[in-house]
N, C-alpha and C positions, 0 to 999 in steps of 0.2 A: 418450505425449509428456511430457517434464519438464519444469519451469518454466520454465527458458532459452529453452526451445524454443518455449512459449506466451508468453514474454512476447518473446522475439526477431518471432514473427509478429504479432505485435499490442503493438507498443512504445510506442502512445499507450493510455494505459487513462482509462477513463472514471472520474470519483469523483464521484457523485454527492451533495448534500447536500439532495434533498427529495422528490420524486412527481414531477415536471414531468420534472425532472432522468434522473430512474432510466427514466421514460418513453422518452425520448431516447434513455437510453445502449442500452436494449434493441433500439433499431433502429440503430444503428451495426453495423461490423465488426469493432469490438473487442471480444475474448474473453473481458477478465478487466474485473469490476466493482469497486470499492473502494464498499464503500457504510459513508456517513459521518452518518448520521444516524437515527435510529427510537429506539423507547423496548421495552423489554424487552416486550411487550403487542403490538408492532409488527414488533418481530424475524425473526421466523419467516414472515409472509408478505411480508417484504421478500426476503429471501432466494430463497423460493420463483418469485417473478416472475423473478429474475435466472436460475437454475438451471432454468425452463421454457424461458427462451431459448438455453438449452445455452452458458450463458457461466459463467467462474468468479466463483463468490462469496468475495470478501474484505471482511470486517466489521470495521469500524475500533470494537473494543469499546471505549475511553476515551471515546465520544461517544456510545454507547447510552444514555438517560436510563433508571434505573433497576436497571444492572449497576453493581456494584463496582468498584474497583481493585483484585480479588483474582483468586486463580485461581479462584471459585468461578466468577468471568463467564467463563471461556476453559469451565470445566465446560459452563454453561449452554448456550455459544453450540454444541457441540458435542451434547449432547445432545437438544437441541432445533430445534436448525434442520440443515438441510443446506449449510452453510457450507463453502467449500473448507479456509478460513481466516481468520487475523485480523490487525489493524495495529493495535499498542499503541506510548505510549511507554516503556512499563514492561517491561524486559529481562524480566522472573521473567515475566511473562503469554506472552510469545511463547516460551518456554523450555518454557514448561506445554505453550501449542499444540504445538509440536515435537514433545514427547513423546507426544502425544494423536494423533499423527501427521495434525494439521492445519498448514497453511502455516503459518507464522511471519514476521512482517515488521514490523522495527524501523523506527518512525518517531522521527528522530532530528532536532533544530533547531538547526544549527549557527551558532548567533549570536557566537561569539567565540571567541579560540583556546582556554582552560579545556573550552568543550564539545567545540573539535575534540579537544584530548589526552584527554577521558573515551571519546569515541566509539573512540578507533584502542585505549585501554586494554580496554575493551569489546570491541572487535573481536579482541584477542590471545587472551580468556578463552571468548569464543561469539561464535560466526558464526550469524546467522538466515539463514533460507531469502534473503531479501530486505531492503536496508536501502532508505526512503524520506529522501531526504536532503531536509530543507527550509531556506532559499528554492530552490529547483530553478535559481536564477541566478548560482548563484557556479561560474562553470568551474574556477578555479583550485585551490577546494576540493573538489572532483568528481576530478579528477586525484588530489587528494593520498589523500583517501579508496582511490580504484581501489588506490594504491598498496600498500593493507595487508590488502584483504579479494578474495577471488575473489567474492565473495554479490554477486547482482545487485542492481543499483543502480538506484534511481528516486529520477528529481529531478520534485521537487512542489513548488508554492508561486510565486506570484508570476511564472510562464510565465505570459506575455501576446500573443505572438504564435509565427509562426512558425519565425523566427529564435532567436526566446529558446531551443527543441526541439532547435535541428539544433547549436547551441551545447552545449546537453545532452551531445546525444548523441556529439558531437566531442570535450569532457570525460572521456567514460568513462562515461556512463550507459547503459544496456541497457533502460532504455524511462521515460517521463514520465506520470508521474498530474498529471490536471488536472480542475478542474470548471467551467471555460468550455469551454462545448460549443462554441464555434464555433470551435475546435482539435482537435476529436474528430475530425475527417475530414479535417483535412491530409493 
């Protein structure tokens, strides 16, 4: 099954940022995990509780305490854990994963039009597996985005209910990461 396909079946994904969290997400029926927090020490049996639950692990390596902002952390996370993949905001890291042929997924924060023109210049040069567009509540820029990349798209950030999802998804996104669990089972 390919990414579309798993993140089409399971379009709300769970992002976890603690123990409590990751707890929860493992008994939900979403497939794929973002997990957004642990320290290089921690890593690896974080991953492993996700991947016993036969869901996909996505490790957001800019928030790993203790990995760099180099490819040497995309090295790490793959030689050492069983990771599907990762979410940077650093194009060269998910570029590495690509090649290392682990998912790649650009989390990207589109606070003004300058970063929307970097993203779509971005998007003409490399396409990741996956972009994370954050706040996940602007439709209109959801649309514009859809308009320049085929890569599936996740709007994260700032979804607060259920309506803020189907807005999402009405935009052009192909599924929403969130870490209020009490969206996890819409």
């Amino acid at each position: 099954m390919g990414l579309e396909d798993i993140f089409g079946a399971s379009p709300i994904i769970t992002a976890v940022k603690d123990e409590t969290g990751l707890e929860h997400a493992l008994q939900t029926e979403s497939s794929v995990v973002f997990i957004l927090f642990g320290t290089v020490c921690s890593i690896t049996g974080l991953v492993e509780k996700v991947k016993a639950a036969d869901k996909l692990a996505i490790v957001h390596v800019d928030l790993i305490t203790g990995l760099s902002q180099k490819e040497v952390a995309v090295d790490f996370i793959r030689e050492n854990t069983r990771a599907d993949g990762i979410i940077s905001t650093k194009p060269a890291l998910v570029k590495h994963a690509m090649e290392l042929g682990l998912i790649g997924g650009q989390r990207t924060f589109l606070i003004d039009s300058i970063a929307f023109e970097n993203t779509r210049k971005q998007l003409a040069s490399f396409e990741p597996d996956f972009m994370e567009i954050m706040p996940g509540v602007l439709p209109k820029v959801l649309k514009r985005i859809r308009e320049h990349t085929s890569a599936i798209l996740v709007a994260g950030g700032l979804l607060s209910d259920k309506e803020d999802i189907m807005v999402a998804f009405r935009a052009g996104a192909d599924a929403v990461s969130t870490t209020r669990e009490d969206l996890w089972e819409v």
